[in-house]
C-alpha positions in Angstrom: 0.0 -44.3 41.3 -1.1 -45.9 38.1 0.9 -44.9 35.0 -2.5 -43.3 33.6 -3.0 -41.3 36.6 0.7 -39.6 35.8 0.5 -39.0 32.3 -2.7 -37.3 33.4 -0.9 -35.8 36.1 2.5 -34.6 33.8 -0.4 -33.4 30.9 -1.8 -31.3 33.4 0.9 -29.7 34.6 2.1 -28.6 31.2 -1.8 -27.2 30.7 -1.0 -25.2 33.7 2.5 -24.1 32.9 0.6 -22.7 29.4 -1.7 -21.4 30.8 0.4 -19.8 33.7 2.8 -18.2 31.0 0.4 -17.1 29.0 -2.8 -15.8 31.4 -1.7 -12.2 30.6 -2.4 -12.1 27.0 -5.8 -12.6 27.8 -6.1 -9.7 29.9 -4.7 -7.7 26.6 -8.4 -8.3 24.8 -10.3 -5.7 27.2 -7.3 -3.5 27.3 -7.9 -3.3 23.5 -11.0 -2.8 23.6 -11.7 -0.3 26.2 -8.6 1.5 26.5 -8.7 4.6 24.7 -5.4 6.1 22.3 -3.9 9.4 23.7 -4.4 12.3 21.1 -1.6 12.4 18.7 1.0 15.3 19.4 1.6 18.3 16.6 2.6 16.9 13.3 5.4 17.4 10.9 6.5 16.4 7.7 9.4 13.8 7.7 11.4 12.4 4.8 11.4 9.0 4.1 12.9 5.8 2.6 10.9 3.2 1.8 13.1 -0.6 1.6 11.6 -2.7 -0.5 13.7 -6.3 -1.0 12.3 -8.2 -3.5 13.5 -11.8 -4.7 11.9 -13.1 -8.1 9.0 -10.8 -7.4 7.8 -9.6 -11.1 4.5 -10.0 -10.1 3.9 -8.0 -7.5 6.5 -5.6 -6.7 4.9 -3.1 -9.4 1.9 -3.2 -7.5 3.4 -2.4 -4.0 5.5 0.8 -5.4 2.4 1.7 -7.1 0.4 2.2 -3.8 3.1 4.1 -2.4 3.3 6.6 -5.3 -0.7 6.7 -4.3 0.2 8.1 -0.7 -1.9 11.0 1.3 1.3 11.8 2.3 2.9 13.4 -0.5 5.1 11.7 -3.0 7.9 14.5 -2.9 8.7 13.1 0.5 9.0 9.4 0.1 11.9 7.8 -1.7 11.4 3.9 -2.8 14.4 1.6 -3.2 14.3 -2.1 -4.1 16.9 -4.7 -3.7 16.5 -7.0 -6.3 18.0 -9.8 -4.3 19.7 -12.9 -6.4 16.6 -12.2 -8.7 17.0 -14.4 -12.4 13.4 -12.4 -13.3 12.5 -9.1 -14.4 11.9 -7.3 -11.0 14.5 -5.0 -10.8 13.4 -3.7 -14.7 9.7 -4.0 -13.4 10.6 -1.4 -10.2 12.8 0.7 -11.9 9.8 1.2 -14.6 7.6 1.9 -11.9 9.7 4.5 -10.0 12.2 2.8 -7.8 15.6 3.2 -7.2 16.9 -0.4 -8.0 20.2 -2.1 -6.7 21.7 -5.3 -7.9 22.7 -7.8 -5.5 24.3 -11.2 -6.4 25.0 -13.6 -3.1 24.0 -17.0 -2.9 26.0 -17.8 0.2 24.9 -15.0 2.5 21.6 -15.4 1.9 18.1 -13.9 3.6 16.0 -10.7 4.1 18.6 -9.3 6.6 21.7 -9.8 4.5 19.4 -7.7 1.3 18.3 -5.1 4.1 22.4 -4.6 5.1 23.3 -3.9 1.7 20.7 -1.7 0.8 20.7 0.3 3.4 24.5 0.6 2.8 24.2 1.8 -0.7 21.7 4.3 0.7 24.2 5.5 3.1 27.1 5.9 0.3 24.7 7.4 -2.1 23.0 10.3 0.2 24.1 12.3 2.7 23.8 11.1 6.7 20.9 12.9 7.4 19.0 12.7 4.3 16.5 10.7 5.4 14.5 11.1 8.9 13.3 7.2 9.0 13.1 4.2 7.3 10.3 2.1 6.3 10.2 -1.7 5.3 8.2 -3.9 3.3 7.7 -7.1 1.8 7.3 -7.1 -2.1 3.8 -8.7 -2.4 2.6 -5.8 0.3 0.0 -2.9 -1.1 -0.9 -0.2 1.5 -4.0 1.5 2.3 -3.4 5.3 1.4 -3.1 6.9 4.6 -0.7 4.6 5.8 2.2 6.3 6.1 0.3 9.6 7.1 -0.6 7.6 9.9 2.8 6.2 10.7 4.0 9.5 11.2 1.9 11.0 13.4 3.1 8.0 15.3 6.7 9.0 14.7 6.1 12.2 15.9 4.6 11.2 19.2 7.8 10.2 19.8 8.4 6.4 19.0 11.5 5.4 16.6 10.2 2.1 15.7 6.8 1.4 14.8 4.7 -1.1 13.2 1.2 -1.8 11.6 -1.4 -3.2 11.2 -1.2 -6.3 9.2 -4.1 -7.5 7.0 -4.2 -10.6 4.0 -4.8 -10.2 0.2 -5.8 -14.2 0.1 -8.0 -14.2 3.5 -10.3 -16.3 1.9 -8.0 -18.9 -0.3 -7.9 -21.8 2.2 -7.9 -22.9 5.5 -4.1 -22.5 5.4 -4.2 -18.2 4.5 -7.1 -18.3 6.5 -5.2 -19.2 9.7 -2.4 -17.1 8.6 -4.3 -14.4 8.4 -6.6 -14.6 11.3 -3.2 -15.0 13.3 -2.1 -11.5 11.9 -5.3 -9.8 12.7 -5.1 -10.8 16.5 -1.6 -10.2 16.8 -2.3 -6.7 15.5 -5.3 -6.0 17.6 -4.8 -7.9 20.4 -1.0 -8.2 21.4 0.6 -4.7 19.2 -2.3 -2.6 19.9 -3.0 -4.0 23.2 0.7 -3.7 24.4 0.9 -0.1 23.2 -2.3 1.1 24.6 -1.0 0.0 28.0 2.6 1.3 27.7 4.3 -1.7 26.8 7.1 -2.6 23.7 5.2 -4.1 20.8 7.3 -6.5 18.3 7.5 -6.3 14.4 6.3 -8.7 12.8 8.3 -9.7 9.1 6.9 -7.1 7.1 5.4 -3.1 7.7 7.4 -1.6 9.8 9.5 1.9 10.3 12.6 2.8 12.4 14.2 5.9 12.7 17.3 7.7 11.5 18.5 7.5 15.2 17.8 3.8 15.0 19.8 3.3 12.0 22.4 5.2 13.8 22.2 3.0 17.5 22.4 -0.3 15.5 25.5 0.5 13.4 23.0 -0.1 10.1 21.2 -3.8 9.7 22.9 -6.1 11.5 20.4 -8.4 11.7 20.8 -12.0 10.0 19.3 -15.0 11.9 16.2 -16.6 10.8 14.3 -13.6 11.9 15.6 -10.9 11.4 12.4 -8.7 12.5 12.2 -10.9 16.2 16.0 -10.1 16.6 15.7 -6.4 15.5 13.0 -6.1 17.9 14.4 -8.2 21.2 17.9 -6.0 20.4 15.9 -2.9 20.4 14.0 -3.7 23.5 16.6 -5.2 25.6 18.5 -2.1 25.0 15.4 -0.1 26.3 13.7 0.7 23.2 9.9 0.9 23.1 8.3 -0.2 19.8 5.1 2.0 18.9 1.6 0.6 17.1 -0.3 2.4 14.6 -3.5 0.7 13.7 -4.7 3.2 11.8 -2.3 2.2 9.1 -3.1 -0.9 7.2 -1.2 -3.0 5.3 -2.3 -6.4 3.3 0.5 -8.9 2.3 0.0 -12.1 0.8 0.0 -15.9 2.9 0.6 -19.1 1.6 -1.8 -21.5 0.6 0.4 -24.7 -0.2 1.1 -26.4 2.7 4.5 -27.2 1.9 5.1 -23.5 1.4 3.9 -22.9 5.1 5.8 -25.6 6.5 9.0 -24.2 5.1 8.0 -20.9 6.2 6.8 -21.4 9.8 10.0 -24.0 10.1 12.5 -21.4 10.0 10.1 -18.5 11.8 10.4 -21.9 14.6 14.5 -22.4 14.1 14.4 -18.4 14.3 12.7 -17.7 17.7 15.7 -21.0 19.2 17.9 -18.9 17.6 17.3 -15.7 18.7 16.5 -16.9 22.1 20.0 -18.3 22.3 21.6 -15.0 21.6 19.2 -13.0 23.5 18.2 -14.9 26.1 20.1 -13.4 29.4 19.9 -10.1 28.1 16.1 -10.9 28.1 16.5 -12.7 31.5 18.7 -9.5 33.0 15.4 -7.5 31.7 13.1 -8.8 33.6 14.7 -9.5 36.4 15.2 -5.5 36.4 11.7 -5.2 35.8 11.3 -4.9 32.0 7.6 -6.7 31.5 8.7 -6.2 27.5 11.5 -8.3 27.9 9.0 -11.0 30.0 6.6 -10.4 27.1 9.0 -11.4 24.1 10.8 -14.5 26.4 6.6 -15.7 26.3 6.5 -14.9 22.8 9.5 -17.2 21.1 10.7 -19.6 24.0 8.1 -21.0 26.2 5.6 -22.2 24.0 8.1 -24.7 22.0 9.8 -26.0 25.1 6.1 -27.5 26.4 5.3 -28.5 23.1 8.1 -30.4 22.9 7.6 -32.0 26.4 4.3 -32.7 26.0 5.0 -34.6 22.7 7.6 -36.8 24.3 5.6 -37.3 27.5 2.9 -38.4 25.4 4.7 -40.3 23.0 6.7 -42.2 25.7 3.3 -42.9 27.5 1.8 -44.8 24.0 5.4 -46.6 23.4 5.4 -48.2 27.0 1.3 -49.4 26.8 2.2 -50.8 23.4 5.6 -52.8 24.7 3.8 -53.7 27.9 0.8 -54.8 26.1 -1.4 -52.4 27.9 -4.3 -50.5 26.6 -3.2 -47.8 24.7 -6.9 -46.0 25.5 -6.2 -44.1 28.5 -3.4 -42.4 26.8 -5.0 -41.7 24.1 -8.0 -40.0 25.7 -5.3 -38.1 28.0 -3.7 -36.5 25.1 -7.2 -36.1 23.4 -8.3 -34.0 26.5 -5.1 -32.1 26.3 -6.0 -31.2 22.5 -9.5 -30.3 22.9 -8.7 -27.7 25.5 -6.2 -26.6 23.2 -8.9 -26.6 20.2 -11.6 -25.0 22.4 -9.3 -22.1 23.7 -7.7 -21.3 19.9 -11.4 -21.6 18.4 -12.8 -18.8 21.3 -9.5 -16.5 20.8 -10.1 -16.7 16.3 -13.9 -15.7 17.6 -13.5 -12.9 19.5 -10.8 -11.8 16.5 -13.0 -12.7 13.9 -15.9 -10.0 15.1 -14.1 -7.8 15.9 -12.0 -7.5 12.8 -15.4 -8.4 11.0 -14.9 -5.4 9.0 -11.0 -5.6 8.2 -11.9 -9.7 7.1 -13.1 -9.0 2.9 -14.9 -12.5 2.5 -18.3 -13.7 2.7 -20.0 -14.0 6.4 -19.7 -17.9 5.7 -15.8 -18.1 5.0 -15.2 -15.9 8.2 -17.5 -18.0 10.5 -16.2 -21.4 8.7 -12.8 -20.4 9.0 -13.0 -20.0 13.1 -13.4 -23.6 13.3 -10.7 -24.6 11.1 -8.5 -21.5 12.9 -7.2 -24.0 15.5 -6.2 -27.0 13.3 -4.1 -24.3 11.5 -2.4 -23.9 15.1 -1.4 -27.5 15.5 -0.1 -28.1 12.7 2.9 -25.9 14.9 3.1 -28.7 17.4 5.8 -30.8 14.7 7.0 -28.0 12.8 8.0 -26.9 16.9 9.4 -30.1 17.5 11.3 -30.5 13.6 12.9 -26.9 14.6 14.7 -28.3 17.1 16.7 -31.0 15.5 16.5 -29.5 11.5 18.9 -27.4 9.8 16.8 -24.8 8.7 17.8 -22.1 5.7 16.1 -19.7 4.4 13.8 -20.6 1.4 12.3 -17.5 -0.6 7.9 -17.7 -1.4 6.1 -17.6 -4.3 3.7 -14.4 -4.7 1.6 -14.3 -7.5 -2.2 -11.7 -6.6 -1.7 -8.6 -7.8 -4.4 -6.3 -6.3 -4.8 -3.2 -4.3 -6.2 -2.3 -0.8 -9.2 -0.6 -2.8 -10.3 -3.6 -4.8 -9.8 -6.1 -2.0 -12.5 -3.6 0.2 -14.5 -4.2 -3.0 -14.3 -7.7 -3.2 -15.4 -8.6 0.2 
């Protein structure tokens, strides 16, 4: 056999293994969109905390508090605290002003979301008593909310799920290619993995930002104990290897804000990489005891951080190997080329069909002119590869944790306006 024949061979294969791994996903676009919700059971009021940790976030964090105050829900119910986290700007003086609870916190060798979330939520605990509050939501400091959201959360919570999360929209859909793909990621995950995976009885995942968790959950976990990389893909493989079932509540929207500087996105979607290896390697035969006892959420969430970065890897080496030895042989380097090439544009044409079927379906939730959203479907799966070295770089890289500039200030109501 020819060597091109078994680089064609070995590229193949690792199509197959893909596609093998990750066939079922595909069958979660009809079940979201002909699977109908159950009707929500009786509701009742709940009192909440909202977390809020916030990191050199003047800009935005007034905005964020400001939609809460502007809840359905009732403000005498909702209680907003803010970690201002190693800040050297005015965010905690910009929250307090707006109606916050504010906390201090000065640590610059434990450093990260979960480490802020731990030490909030333990001033919470000191300051009020245990049952004070009935759940706990979490948010990002450049997030606004639509102003049913967390009327909609909890008549989620009071069907009976203790961790739920939302649906994820952008602020900066329209800035570049790079929010673009960002964003257009978010949308299908919500839609077509959370809402999918909870219309058919499965454990959804949070995803960074917009979620709730229960008093009880508070209570299992021994507070936030939750400090890798990320800390929402560890909260939810903990939860869910230890039989939790994460809810989905489309119904309430939140917009955050996505890089537009690649350099900004590389250092963010390096450590989400060096996050999923490292939450894999703590996890991993708890994940493997679940499904082996039949747990298709713990199958589900191995898919959703392991397998995809293993192949990528192998497939980059393969390939790489394959060029090297033409080159030193003095071989054409052609037939490798146009393996890889084939390998890609499978890739391209299976990303560009997956941003379609997102993009009109979510035409609505998208607020930018008919041309970005059809333009931005073809530049959807470059976005994509540009994971292939940041996959690889995780590997081998010390990552840390590296905070992200926010600057739009806006709410949900003028970003419908915009569009």
């Amino acid at each position: 056999m020819e060597k091109t024949e078994i680089i064609e061979k070995l590229n193949f294969i690792i199509a197959a293994v893909f596609f093998v791994c990750y066939f079922y996903q595909l069958l979660y676009i009809p079940s979201a969109l002909f699977i109908k919700e159950k009707t929500h059971k009786p509701n009742k009021k709940h009192r909440f905390a909202v977390l809020i940790s916030a990191r050199n976030e003047e800009a935005v964090v007034g905005e964020l508090i400001k939609s809460i105050h502007s809840q359905s829900y009732g403000r005498e119910n909702i209680r907003i605290f803010v970690i201002a986290d190693n800040c050297t700007d005015e965010t905690a003086g910009i929250a307090r002003k707006a109606g916050a609870y504010v906390y201090k916190r000065y640590n610059l060798e434990k450093v990260g979301k979960g480490y802020a979330l731990e030490e909030l939520l333990r001033h919470i605990s000191e300051d009020y008593p245990k049952k004070y509050f009935d759940g706990f939501f979490v948010f990002d400091a450049d997030n606004v909310l639509e102003e049913n959201y967390i009327e909609e959360m909890n008549k989620t919570f009071c069907d009976g799920y203790n961790i739920i999360t939302s649906y994820r929209n952008s602020k900066n859909y329209g800035g570049n290619w790079i929010s673009a793909g960002y964003s257009l990621w978010f949308l299908r995950e919500s839609r077509y993995l959370n809402h999918a995976r909870f219309l058919l009885g499965n454990s959804c995942a949070v995803s960074g930002t917009g979620f709730f968790f229960s008093r009880e959950i508070f209570e299992k976990c021994g507070g936030w104990p939750f400090h890798l990389l990320t800390e929402d893909i560890e909260f939810s493989v903990h939860n869910i290897t230890r039989g939790e079932k994460i809810g989905f509540c489309k119904n309430a929207v939140l917009y955050d804000e996505q890089p537009t500087l690649f350099r900004q996105s590389w250092n963010q979607r390096l450590r989400w990489a060096k996050g999923y290896l490292q939450v894999f390697g703590k996890y991993g035969k708890d994940l493997l005891r679940g499904i082996l006892g039949g747990n298709f959420s713990c199958f589900d969430m191995t898919m959703n951080i392991m397998p995809a970065a293993a192949l990528t890897f192998c497939s980059a080496v393969i390939n790489f190997l394959a060029f090297a030895a033409a080159v030193f042989s003095g071989e054409s380097v052609f037939p490798v080329l146009v393996s890889f090439g084939e390998s890609l544009l499978g890739m391209y044409s299976t990303l560009f069909i997956i941003g379609v079927i997102t993009t009109a379906t979510e035409w609505k939730q998208i607020h930018v002119s008919a041309v970005k959203k059809i333009f931005y479907c073809f530049t959807f799966p470059l976005f994509m590869f540009t994971y292939i070295p940041i996959s690889i770089t995780a590997i081998f890289k010390k990552v840390e944790w590296k905070p992200i500039e926010h600057k739009i200030k806006t709410s949900a109501a003028e970003l419908k306006r915009s569009a």
